[in-house]
Every structure is written in structure tokens, then in C-alpha cells.
Backbone as CSV, one residue per row, in Angstrom:
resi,resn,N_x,N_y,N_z,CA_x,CA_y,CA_z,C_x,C_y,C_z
1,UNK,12.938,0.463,-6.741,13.028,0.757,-5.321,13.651,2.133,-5.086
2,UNK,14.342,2.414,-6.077,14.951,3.859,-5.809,14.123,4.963,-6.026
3,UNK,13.178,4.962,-7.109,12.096,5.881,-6.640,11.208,5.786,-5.582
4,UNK,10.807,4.673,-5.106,10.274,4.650,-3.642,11.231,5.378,-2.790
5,UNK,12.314,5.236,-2.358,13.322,5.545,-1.795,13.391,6.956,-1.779
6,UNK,12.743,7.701,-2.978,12.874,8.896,-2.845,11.405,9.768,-2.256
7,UNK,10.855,8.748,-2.746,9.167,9.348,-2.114,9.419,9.124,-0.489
8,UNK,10.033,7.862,0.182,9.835,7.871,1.741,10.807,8.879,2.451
9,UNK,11.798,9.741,1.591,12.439,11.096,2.159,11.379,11.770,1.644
10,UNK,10.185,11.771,0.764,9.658,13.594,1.127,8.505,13.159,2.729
11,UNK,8.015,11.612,2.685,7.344,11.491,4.013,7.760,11.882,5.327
12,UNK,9.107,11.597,5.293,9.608,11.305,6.536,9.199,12.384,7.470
13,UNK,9.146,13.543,7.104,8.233,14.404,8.252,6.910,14.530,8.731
14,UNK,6.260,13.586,7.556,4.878,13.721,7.804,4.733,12.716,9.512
15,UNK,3.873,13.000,10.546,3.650,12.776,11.746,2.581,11.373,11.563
16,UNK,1.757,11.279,10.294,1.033,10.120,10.287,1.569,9.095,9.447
17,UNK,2.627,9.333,9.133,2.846,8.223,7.782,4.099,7.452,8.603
18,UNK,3.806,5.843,8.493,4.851,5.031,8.870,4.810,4.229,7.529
19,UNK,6.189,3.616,7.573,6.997,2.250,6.619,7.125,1.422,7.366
20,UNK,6.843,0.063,6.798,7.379,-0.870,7.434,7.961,-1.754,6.044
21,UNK,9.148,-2.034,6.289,10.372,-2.734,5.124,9.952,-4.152,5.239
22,UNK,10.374,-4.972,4.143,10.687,-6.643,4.336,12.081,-7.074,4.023
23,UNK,12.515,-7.497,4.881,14.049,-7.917,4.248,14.012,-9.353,3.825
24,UNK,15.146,-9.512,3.087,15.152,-10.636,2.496,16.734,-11.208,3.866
25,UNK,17.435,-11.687,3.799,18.375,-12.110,4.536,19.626,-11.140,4.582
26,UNK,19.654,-11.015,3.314,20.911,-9.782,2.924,20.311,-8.055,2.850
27,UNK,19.189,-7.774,2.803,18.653,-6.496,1.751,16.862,-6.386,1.839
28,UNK,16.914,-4.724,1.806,15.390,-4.539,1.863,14.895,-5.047,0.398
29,UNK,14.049,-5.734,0.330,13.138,-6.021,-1.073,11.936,-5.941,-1.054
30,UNK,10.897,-4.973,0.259,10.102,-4.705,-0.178,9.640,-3.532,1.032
31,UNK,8.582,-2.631,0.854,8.347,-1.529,1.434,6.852,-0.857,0.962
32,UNK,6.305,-0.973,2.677,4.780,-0.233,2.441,4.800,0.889,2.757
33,UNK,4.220,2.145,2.083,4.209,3.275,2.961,2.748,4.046,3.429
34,UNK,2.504,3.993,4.700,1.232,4.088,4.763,0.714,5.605,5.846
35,UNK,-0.561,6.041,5.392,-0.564,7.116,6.290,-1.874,6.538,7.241
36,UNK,-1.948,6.729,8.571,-2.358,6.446,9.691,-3.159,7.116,10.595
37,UNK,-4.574,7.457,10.614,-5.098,8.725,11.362,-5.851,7.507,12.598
38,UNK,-5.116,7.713,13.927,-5.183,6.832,15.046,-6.969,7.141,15.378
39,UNK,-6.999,8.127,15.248,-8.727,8.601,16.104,-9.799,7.755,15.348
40,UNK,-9.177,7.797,13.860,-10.619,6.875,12.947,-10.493,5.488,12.537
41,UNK,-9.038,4.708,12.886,-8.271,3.635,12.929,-8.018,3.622,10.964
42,UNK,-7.780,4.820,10.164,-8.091,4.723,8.835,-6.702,4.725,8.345
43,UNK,-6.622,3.581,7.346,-5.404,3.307,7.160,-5.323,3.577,5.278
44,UNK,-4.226,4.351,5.095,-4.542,4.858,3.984,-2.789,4.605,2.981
45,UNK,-3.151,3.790,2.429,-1.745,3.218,1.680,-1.032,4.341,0.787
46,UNK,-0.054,4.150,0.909,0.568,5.709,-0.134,1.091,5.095,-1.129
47,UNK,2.526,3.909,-0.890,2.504,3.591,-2.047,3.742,2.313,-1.403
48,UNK,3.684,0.757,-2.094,3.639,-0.659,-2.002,4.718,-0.780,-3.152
49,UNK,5.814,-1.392,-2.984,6.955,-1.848,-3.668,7.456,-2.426,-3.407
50,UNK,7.840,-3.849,-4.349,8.322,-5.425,-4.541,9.633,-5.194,-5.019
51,UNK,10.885,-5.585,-4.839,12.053,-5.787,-5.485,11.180,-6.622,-7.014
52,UNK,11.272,-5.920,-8.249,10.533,-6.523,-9.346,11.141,-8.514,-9.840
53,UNK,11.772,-8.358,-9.399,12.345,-9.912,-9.681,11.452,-10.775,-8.557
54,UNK,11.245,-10.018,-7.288,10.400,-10.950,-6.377,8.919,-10.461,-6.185
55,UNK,8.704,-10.370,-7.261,6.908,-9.526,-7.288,6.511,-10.894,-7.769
56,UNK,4.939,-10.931,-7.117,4.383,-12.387,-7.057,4.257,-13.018,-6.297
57,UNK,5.171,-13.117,-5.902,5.460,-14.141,-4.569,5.401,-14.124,-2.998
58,UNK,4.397,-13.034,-3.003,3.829,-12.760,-1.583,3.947,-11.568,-0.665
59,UNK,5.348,-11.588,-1.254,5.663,-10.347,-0.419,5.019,-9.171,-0.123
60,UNK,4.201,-8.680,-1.253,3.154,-7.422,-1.217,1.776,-8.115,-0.095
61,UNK,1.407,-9.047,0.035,0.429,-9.676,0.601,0.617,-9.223,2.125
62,UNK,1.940,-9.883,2.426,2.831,-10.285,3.820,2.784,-8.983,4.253
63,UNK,3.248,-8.123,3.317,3.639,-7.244,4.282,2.378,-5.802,4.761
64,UNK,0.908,-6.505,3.917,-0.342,-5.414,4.311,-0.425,-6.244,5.505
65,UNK,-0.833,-7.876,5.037,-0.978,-8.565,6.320,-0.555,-7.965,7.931
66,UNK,0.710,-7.865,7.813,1.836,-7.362,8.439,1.187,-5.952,9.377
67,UNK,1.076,-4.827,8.051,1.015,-3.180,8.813,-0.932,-3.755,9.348
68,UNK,-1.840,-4.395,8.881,-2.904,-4.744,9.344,-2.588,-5.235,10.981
69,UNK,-1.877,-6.070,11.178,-1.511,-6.690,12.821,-0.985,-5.343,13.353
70,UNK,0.019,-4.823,13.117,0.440,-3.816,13.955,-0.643,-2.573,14.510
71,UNK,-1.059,-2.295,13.137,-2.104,-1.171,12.974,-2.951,-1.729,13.625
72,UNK,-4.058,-2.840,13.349,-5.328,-2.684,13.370,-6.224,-1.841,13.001
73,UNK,-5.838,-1.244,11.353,-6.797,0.078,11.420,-8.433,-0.947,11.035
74,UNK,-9.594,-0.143,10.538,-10.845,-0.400,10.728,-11.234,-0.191,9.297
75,UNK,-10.510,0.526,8.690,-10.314,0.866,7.012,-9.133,0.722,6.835
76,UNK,-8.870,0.596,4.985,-7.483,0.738,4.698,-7.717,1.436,3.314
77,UNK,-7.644,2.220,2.697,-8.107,2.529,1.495,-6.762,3.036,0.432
78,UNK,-6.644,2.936,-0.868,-5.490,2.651,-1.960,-6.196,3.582,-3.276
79,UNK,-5.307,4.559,-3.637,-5.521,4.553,-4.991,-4.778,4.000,-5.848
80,UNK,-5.174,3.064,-6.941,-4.352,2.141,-7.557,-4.701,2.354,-9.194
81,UNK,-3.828,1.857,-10.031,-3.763,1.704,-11.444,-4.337,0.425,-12.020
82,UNK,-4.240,0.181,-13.378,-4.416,-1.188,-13.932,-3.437,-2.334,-13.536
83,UNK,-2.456,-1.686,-13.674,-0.982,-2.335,-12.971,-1.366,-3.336,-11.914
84,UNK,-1.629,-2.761,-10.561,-1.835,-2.969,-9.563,-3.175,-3.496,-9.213
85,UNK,-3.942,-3.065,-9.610,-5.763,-3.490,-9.595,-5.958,-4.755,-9.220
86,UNK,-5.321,-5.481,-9.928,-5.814,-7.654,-9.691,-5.215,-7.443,-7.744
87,UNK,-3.728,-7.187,-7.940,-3.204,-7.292,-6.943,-3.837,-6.703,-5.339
88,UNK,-4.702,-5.623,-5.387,-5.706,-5.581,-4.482,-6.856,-6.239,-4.519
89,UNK,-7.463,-6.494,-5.420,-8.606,-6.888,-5.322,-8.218,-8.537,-5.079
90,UNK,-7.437,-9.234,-4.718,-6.850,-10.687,-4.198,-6.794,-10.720,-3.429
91,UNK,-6.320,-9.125,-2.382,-5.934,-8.940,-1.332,-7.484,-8.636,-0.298
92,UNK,-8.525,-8.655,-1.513,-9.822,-8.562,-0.685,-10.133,-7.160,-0.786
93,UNK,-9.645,-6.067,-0.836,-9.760,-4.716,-1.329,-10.904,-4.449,-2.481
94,UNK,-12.022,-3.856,-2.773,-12.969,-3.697,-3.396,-13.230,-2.103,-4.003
95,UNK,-13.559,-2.315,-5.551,-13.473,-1.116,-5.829,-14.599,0.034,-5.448
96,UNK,-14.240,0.939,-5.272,-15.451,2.208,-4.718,-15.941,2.779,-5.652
97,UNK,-14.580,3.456,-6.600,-15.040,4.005,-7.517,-13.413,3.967,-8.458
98,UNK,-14.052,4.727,-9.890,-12.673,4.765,-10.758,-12.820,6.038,-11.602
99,UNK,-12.068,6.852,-12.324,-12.021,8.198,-12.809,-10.429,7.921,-13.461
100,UNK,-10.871,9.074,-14.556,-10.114,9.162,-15.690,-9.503,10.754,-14.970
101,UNK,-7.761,9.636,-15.075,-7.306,11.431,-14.377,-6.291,11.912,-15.650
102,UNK,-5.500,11.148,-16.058,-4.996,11.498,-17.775,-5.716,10.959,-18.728
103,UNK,-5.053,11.244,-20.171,-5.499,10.832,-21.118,-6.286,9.071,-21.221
104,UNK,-5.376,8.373,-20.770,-5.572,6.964,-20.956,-4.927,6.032,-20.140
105,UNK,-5.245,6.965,-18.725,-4.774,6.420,-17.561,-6.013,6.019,-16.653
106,UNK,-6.284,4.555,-16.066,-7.902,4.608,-15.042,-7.187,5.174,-14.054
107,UNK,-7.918,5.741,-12.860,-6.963,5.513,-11.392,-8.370,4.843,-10.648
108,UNK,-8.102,3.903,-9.569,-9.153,3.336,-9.165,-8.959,3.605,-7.567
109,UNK,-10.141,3.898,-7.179,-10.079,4.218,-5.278,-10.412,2.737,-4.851
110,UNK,-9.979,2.168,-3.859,-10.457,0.734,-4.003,-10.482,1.231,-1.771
111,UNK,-11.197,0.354,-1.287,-10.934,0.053,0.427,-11.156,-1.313,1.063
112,UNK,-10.790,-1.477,1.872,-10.695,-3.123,2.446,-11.617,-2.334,3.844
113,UNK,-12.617,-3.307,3.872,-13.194,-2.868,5.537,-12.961,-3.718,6.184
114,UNK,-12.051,-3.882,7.058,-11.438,-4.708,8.252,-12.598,-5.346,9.037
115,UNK,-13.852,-4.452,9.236,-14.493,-5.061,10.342,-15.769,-5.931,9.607
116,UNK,-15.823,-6.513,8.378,-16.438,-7.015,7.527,-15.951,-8.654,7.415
């Protein structure tokens, strides 16, 4: 969470990018950060983090669910890893395309079409 923490201070000036946190009772344990272009309703994920002890258990789900109600965007689109990959594509997210950006790294463009 502390490197997230450091990526949502270089956002914080950006004019399209909102967070929305999940708290647990005591403490943030989870955080979406997403960028937002209102004219095309296109919702474009930057980057999704679970307190790792509570990964699994919904929280990453809850809280697209979540910026989806507020937003309503019409797209939502993610570049994601192997890591992460199952975890969108559960979420209904479908891959577009995938490219080799290091040595023996995939990165995958994946988008959810809302109005589908």
C-alpha cells in the first residue's frame, strides 16, 4: 500500500483522476485509482490495491463495482499483468490485446463495455 500511496501523490494534480478508498473499520485496506474523461464516459483504471492479507475476498470486486455506480462510465479499460489477469477477467473485463513490453513480462490491455 505504500507504493500505491506514493503513486496517488504524483496523481493528485491530475484534473481527471479520482480514488476512491475502502476502509475496513479501523484503516484504509484498499484503493482504486482511476482516470475519468466525463465527455466519452471512459473510465480508465490506473492502478487497484488490496491490503495483501485481504486480497481475495472481494474487496477489489466491491470497490470497481463501487467507482462503476458513482461513475457510470460506458467503458472502463486496464492494463494488467499475469498477476492480475484472472482477477479481471472474473470481473467480466475481456482481453483486447497483449504485447511483450520487457524481457519476460506479458502486459495485457483488457476493457469491460458497460453498455453490453
Amino acid at each position: 500500500m505504500e507504493k500505491l500511496a506514493a503513486r496517488v501523490r504524483r496523481y493528485i494534480n491530475e484534473p481527471t483522476i479520482l480514488a476512491f478508498g475502502y476502509r475496513d473499520d479501523r484503516r484504509m485496506v484498499g484503493v482504486i485509482i482511476v482516470s475519468y474523461d466525463e465527455d466519452t464516459c471512459h473510465a480508465v483504471i490506473k492502478d487497484i490495491a488490496v491490503r495483501a492479507n485481504l486480497q481475495k475476498s472481494g474487496i477489489g470486486s466491491t470497490m470497481i463495482a463501487y467507482m462503476m455506480e458513482e461513475l457510470k462510465p460506458s467503458i472502463i479499460t486496464v492494463e494488467t499483468d499475469d498477476d492480475a489477469l484472472g482477477f479481471y477477467l472474473k470481473n467480466g473485463f475481456a482481453i483486447v490485446n497483449q504485447q511483450q513490453k520487457f524481457a519476460n513480462i506479458t502486459r495485457y490491455n483488457c476493457h469491460y463495455d458497460v453498455r453490453s
